[in-house]
Legacy VTK file of the C-alpha trace (Angstrom):
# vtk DataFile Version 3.0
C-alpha trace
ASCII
DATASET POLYDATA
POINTS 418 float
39.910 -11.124 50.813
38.522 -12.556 47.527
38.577 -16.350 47.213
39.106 -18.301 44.607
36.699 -19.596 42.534
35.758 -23.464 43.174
36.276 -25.874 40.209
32.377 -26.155 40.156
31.751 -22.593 40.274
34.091 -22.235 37.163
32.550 -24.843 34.920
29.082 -23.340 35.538
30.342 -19.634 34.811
32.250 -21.345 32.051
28.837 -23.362 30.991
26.489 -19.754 31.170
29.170 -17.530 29.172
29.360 -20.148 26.233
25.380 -20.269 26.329
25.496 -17.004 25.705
28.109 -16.694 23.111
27.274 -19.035 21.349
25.785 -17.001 18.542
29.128 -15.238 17.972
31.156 -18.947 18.470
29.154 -20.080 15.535
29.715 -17.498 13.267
33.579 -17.644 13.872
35.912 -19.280 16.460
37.225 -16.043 17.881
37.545 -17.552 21.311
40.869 -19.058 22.829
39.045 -22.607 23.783
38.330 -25.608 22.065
35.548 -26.764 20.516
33.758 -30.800 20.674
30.517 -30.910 18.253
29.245 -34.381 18.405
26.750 -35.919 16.315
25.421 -39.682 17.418
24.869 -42.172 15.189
23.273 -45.575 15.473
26.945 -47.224 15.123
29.640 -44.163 15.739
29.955 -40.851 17.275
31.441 -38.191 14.694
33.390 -35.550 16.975
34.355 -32.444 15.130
37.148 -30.962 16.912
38.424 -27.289 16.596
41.319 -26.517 18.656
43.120 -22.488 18.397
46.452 -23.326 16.791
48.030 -20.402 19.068
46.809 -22.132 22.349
48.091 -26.029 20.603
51.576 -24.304 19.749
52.370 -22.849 23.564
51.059 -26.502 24.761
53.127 -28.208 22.050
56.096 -26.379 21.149
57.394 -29.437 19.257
54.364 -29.705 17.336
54.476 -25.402 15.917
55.689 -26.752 12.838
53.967 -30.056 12.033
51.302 -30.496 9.212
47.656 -31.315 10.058
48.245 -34.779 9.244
50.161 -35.004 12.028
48.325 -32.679 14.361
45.245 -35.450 13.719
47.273 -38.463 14.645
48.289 -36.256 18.192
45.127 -35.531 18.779
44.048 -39.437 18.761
45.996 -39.564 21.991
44.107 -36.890 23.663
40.448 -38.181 23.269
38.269 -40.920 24.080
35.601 -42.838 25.134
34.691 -45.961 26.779
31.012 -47.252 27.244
29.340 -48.123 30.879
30.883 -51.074 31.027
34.639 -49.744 31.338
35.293 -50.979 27.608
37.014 -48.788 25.464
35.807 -47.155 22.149
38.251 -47.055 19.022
38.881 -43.313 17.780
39.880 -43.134 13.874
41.002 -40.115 12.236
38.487 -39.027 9.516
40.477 -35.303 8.401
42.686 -32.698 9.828
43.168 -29.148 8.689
44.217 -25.525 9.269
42.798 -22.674 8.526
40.452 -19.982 9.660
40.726 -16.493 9.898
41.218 -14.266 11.942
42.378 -16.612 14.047
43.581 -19.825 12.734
42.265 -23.436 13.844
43.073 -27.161 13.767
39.866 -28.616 12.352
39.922 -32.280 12.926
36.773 -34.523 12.696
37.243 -38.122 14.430
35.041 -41.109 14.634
34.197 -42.765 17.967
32.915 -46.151 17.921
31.815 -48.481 20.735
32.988 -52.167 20.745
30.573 -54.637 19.720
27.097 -54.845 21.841
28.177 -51.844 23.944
25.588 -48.371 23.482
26.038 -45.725 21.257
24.427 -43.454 23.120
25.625 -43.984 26.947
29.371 -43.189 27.209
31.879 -41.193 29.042
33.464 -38.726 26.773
37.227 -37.969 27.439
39.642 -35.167 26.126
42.560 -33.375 27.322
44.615 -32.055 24.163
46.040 -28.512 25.490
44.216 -28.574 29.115
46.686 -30.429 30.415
49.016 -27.913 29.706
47.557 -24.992 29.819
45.608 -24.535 32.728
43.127 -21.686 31.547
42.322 -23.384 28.358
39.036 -25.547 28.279
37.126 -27.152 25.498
33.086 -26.847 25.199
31.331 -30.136 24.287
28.566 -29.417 21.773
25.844 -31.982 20.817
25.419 -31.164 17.308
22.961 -33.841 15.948
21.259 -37.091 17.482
18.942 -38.452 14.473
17.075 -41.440 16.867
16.671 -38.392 20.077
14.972 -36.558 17.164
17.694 -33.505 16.755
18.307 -32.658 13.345
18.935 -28.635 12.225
18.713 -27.630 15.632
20.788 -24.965 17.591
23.499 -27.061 19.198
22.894 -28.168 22.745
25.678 -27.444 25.638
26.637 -30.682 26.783
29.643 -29.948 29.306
32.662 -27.609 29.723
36.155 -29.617 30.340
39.311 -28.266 31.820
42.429 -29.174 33.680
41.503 -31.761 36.208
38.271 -31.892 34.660
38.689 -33.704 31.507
35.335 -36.350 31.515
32.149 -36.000 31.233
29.132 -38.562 30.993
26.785 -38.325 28.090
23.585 -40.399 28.393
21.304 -39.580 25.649
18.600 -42.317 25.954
16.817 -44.847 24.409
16.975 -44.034 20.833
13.972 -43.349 18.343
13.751 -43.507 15.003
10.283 -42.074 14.887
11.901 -39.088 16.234
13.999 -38.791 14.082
11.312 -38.865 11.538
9.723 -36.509 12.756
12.759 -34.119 13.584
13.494 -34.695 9.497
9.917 -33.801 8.932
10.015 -30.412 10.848
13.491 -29.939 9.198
11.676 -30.590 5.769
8.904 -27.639 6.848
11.418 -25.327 8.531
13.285 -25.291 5.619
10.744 -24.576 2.632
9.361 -22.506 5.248
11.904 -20.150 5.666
13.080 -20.919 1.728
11.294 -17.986 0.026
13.630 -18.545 -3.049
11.537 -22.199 -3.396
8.144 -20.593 -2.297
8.534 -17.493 -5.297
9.264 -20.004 -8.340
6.000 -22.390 -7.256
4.205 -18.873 -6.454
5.818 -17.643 -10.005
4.021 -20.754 -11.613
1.011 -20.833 -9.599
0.167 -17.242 -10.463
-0.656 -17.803 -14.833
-2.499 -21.584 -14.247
-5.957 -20.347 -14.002
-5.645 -18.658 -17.336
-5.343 -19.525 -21.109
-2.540 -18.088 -23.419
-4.023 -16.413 -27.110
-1.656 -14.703 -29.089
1.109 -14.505 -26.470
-1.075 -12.868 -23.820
-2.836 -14.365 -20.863
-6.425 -13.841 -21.766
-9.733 -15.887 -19.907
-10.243 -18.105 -17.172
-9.232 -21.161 -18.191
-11.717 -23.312 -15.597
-11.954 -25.097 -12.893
-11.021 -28.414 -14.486
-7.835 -26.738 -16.515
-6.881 -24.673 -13.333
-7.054 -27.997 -11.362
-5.430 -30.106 -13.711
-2.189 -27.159 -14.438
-1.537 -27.157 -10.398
-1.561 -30.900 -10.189
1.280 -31.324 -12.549
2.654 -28.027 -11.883
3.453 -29.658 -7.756
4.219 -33.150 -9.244
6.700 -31.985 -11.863
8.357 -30.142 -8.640
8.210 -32.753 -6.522
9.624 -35.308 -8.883
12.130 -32.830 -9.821
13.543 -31.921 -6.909
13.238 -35.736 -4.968
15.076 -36.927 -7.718
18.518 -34.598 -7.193
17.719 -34.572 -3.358
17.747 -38.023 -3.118
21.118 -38.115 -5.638
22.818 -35.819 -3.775
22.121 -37.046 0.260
22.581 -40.727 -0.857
25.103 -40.892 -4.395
26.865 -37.428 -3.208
25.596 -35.471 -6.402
26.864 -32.016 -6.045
27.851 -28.847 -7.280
29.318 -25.855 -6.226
26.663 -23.525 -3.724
27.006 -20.516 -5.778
25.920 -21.758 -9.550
23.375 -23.418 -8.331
21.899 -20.462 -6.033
22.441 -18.594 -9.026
20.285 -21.079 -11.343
17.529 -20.784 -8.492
17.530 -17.297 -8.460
17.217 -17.629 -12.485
14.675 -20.018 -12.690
12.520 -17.522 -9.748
13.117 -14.688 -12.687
11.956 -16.981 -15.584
8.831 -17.723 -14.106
8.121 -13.906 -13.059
8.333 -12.993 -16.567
5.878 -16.226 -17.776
3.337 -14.715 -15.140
3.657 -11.365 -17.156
3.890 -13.025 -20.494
3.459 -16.896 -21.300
6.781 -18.099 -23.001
6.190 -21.530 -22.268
2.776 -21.811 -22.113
2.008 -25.614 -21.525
4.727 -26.508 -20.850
4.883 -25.440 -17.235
5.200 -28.904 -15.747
8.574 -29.350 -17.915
9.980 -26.622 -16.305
8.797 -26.997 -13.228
9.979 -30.643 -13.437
13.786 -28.870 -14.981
14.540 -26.411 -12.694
13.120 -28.911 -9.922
16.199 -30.535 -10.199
18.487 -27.389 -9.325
16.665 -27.165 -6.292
16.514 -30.730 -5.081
20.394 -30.011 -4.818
20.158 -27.161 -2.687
17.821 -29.405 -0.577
20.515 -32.238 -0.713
23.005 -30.380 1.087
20.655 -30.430 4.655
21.025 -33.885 4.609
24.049 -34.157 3.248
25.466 -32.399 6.224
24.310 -34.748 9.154
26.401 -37.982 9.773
23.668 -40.519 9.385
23.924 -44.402 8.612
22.244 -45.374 5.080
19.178 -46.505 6.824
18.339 -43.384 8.860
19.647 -41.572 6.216
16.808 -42.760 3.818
14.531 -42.025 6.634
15.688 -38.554 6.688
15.217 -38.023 3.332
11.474 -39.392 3.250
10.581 -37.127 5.755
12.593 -34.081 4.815
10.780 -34.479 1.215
7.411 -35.017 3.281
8.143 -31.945 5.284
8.918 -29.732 1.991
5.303 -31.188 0.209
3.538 -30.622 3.103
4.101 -26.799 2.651
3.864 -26.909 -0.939
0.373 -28.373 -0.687
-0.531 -26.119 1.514
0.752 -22.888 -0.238
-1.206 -24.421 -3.004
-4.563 -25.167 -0.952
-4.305 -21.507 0.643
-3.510 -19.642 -2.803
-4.973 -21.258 -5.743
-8.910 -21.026 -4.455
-8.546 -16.840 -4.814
-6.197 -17.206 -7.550
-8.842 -19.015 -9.270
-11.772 -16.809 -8.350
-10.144 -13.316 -9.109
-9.351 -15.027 -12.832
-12.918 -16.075 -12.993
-14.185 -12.319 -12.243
-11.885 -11.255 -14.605
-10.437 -9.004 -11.724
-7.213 -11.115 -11.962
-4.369 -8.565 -14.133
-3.240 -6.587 -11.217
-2.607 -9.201 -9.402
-0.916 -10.833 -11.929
1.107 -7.873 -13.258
2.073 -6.969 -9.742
3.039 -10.214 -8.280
5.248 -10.843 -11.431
6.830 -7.527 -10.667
7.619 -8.265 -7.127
8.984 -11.733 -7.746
11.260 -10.376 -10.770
12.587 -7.638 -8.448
13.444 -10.078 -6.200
14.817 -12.329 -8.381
16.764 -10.154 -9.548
18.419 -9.279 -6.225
18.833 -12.541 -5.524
20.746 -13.253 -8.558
23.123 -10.250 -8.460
23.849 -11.019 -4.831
25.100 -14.700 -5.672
26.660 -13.839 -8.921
28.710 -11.526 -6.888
29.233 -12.749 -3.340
28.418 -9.858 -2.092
25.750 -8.785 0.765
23.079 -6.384 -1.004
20.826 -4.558 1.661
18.127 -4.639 -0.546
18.008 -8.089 -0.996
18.046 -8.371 2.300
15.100 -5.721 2.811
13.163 -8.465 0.712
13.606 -11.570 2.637
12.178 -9.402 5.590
9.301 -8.296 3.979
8.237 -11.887 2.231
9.033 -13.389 5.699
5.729 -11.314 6.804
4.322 -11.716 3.787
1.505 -13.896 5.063
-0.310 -11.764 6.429
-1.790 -10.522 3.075
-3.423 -13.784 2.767
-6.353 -12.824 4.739
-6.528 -9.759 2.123
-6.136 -12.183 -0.668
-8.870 -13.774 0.266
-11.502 -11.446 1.036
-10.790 -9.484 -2.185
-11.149 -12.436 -3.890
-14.685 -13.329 -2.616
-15.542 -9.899 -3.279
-14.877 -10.136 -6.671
-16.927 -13.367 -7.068
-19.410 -12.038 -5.417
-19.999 -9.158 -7.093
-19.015 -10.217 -10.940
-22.232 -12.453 -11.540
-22.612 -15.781 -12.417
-20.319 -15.428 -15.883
-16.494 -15.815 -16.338
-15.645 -12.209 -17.239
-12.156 -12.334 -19.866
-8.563 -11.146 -18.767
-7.149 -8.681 -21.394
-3.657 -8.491 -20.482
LINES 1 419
418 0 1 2 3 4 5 6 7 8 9 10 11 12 13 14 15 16 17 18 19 20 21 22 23 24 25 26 27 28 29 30 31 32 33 34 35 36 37 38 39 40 41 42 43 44 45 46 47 48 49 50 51 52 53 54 55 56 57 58 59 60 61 62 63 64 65 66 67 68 69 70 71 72 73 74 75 76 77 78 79 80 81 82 83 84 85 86 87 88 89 90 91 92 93 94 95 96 97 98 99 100 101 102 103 104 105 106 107 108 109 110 111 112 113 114 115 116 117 118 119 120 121 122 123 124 125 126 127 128 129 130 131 132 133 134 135 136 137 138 139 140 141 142 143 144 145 146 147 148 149 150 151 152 153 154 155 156 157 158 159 160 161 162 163 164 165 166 167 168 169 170 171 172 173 174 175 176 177 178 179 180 181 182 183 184 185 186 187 188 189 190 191 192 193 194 195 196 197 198 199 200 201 202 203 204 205 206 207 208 209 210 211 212 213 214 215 216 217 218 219 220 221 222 223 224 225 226 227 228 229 230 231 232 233 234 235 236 237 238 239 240 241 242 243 244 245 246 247 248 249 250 251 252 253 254 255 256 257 258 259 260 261 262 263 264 265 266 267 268 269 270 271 272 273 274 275 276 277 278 279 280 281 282 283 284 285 286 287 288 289 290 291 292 293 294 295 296 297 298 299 300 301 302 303 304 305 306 307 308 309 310 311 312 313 314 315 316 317 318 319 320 321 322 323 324 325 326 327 328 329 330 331 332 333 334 335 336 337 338 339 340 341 342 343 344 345 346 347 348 349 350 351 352 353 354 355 356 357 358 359 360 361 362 363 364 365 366 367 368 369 370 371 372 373 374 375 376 377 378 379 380 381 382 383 384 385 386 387 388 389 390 391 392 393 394 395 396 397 398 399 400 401 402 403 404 405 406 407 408 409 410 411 412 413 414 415 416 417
């Protein structure tokens, strides 16, 4: 005889299976349950609901035909949330849509909001659109972000799994933090530029002709230690001012434009600055262009903020650590490359390198611009995110040749021909 499963035993085999799917839940809702992503605020809970039209249709045959408008306002009546107290939160309908392929969803996103003096971040959560009806359907609750419990850009966390007769759960997420959530933008900030070799390339692309002086449209001597110094200071300021300036437009004023041109542009301005390390076309001016196409790539930036649902204050928080994160890689991509940079130009042992790391961040340029020009998935582009995400592992190389050289080119500058 094989007995039934208990209601506990469900929710955990329920709980373990969504763990482990969630990989393929993220990249498309191809499952028949619903979806809660939270994100906590300091003032209001944004719940983004996604709910199988199929399942809401055999729940709500009255509702097959109804627009999303209207969906939204039903599905007001079908979540909630009151505070430890027993007071009830308000629920307001932000959007509502339909869509999705191959298997279409209602996307609604709602805002919770405790009454006055109650916590933001001790509730019980309620929802029973479709369960009540439909007795195998059940809706995961996903904690998407939590800015003061230091969660930003992290995998989403299982929270609880509801079903019929099971339609609560109690969320207690602590005291909150704001240093955490400093810190949490910080890492974001670091993760990001980290993993962001389109950024890394076009510093790399300008870091590679500073220790040298254009003559006659070539790169020919060292240019010194003072000159080298000076170039990568406003090189990395130029950046930095660029880039805050559109990242801090486009999380706080909503500055924007469409992903694609300006992946595109960035993929561009990585090409431009591959062909200025082969030959200088705008010799000197380096921090105006760094400073220009800074600007494209503060709004790529802008868009990781942009995304979390933050109050103004915490939002601005984010920000100043996100940009702290992203210089705090810089500076250290600077402080680990431009010493045997530096030293190879001095030897005048410097060309090949040069030459060759111009090459390599053309080719991928190039890739990278033909792959968002066209939408399309290129394997070899691919092939070269792999290989520049182990691509740190030639600095130890870099910097033993480089101390070779020196070592072994005497105490003189030797000149650069190329």
């Amino acid at each position: 005889m094989v007995r039934p499963l208990s209601a506990a035993a469900a929710r955990l085999l329920w709980l373990v299976a969504a763990a482990l799917l969630w990989p393929t839940i993220a990249a498309a809702h191809l499952t028949p349950n619903s979806e809660i992503g939270l994100s906590i605020g300091r003032t209001a809970i944004r719940a983004d609901i996604v709910i199988p039209l199929g399942e809401l249709r055999y729940a709500e045959p009255a509702l097959a035909a109804a627009p999303p408008e209207a969906l939204g306002r039903w599905l007001l009546g079908h979540i909630g949330a009151r505070g430890p107290d027993g007071r009830g939160w308000s629920a307001r309908l932000v959007s509502a849509r339909t869509g999705g392929s191959p298997v279409p969803d209602l996307e609604a996103t709602i805002l919770l909001a405790p009454p006055p003096g109650a916590p933001v971040r001790h509730l019980t959560l309620r929802y029973d659109a479709v369960l009540g009806r439909v007795p195998s359907h059940f809706a995961l609750v996903w904690l998407k972000d939590d800015y003061d419990g230091g969660r930003l850009g992290h995998r989403p966390e299982l929270l609880a799994g509801l079903r019929q007769g099971n339609a609560e759960t109690v969320i207690d997420r602590g005291a909150p933090s704001g240093w955490r959530g400093f810190g949490a933008a910080v890492g974001l900030g670091i993760k990001h530029i980290a993993e962001g070799h389109d950024h890394l390339l076009f510093l790399l692309g300008l870091l590679l002709p500073a220790p040298l002086l254009a003559a006659h449209g070539r790169w020919a001597g060292y240019a010194g230690a003072r000159h080298t110094l000076r170039s990568l200071a406003l090189i990395v300021t130029a950046f930095t001012i660029g880039h805050s300036l559109t990242l801090i437009g486009g999380a706080l004023f909503g500055w924007q434009l469409p992903a694609q041109p300006v992946e595109a542009l960035i993929a561009l301005s990585i090409l431009i600055t591959a062909v200025h390390g082969w030959r200088p076309i705008f010799a000197g001016r380096e921090p105006l262009v760094a400073a220009g196409f800074g600007l494209v790539h503060g709004l790529a930036f802008a868009t990781i903020i942009g995304h979390f649902s933050l109050d103004p204050g915490s939002r601005a928080l984010a920000i100043l650590g996100f940009n702290l994160g992203i210089e705090l890689v810089q500076l250290a991509l600077v402080a680990l490359v431009a010493p045997p940079l530096a030293l190879l130009a001095r030897a005048g042992r410097y060309d090949a390198l040069r030459i060759g790391g111009a090459i390599v961040i053309a080719i991928a340029a190039l890739l990278w611009l033909a792959e968002r020009l066209s939408d399309t998935e290129i394997a070899a582009a691919r092939f070269v995110d792999d290989a520049l995400g182990r691509a740190p592992w030639l600095l130890p190389l870099l910097l033993v040749s480089s101390f070779y050289a020196w070592r072994t080119s005497g105490s003189r500058p030797r000149p650069n021909r190329r």
